[in-house]
C-alpha positions as CSV (number, residue, x, y, z in Angstrom):
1,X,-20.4,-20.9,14.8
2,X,-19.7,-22.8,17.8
3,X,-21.6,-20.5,19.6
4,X,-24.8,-20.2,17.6
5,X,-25.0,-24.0,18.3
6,X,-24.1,-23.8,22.1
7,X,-20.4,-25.6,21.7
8,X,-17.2,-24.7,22.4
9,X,-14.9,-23.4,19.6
10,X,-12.7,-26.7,19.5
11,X,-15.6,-28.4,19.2
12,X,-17.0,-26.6,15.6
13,X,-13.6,-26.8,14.5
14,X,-13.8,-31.0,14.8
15,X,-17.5,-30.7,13.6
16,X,-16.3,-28.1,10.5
17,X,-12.6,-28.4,10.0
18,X,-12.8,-26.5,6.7
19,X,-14.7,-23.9,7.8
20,X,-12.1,-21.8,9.0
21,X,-8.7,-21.7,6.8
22,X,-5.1,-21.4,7.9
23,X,-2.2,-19.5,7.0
24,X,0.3,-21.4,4.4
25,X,3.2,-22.4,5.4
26,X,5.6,-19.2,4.3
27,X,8.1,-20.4,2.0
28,X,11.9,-19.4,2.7
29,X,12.9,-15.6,2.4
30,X,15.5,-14.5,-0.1
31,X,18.0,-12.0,0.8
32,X,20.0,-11.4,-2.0
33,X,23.0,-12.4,-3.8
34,X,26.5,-11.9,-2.6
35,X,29.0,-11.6,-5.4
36,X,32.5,-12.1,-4.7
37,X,35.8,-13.8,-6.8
38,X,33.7,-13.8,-9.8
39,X,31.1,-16.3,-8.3
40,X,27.9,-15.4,-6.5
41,X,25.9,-16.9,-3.7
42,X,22.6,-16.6,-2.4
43,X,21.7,-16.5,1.0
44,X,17.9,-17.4,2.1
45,X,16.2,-17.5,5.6
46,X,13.9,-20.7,6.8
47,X,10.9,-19.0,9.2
48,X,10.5,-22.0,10.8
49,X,13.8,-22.1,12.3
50,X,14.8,-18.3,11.7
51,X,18.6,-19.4,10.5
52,X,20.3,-19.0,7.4
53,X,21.3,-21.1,4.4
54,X,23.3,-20.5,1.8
55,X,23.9,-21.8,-1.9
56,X,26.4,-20.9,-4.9
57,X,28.4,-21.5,-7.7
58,X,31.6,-20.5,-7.6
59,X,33.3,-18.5,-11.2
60,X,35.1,-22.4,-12.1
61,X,31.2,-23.3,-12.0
62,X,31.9,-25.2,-9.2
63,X,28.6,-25.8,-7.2
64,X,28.0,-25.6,-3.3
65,X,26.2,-25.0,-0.5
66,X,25.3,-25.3,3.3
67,X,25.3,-28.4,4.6
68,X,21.5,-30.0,5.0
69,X,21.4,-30.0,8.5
70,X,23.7,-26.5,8.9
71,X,21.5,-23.1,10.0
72,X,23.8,-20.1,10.3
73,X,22.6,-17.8,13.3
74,X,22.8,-14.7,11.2
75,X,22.8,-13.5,7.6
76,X,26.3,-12.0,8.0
77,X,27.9,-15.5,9.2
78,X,26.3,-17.3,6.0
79,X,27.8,-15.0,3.8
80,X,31.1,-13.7,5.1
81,X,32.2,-16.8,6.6
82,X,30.6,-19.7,4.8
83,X,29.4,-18.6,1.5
84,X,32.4,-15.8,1.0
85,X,35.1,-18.7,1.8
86,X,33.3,-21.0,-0.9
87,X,33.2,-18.4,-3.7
88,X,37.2,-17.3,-3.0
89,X,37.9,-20.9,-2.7
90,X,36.4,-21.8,-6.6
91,X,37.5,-18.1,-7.6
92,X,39.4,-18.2,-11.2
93,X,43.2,-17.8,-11.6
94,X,43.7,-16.3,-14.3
95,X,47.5,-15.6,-13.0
């Protein structure tokens, strides 16, 4: 459009800001449940910041998660050492 009307691009975006729409935000990817100790956790990744997040309830319905401000590097830390020490943690003894 910008160049039908002999302006630059940025300036047809300013003059029509709604002419061209952009991509939605992509919401946070799920990867899964990890069930351990009779609880289960699930791990999701934020695209913004490409780290991982975990949440659960343990089997004494005990509920937990990843600190707000906490990002785990990969899916594997989440789970085996965050998320898997939370689930054995609130596991049942039965014993």
């Amino acid at each position: 459009m910008g160049a039908v009307w002999g302006i630059t691009r940025q300036g047809a975006r300013k003059k029509w800001p709604a002419a061209v729409s952009r991509p939605a935000a992509t919401a946070a990817r799920t990867s899964g449940a990890l069930e351990l100790s009779g609880g289960t956790a699930e791990l999701t990744q934020e695209p913004s910041s490409c780290g991982w997040r975990w949440t659960g309830t343990g089997a004494d319905g005990t509920h937990g998660a990843a600190d707000a401000d906490t990002w785990y590097a990969t899916k594997e830390k989440a789970a085996a050492a965050h998320a898997g020490a939370f689930l054995k943690e609130h596991a049942l003894n039965l014993a």
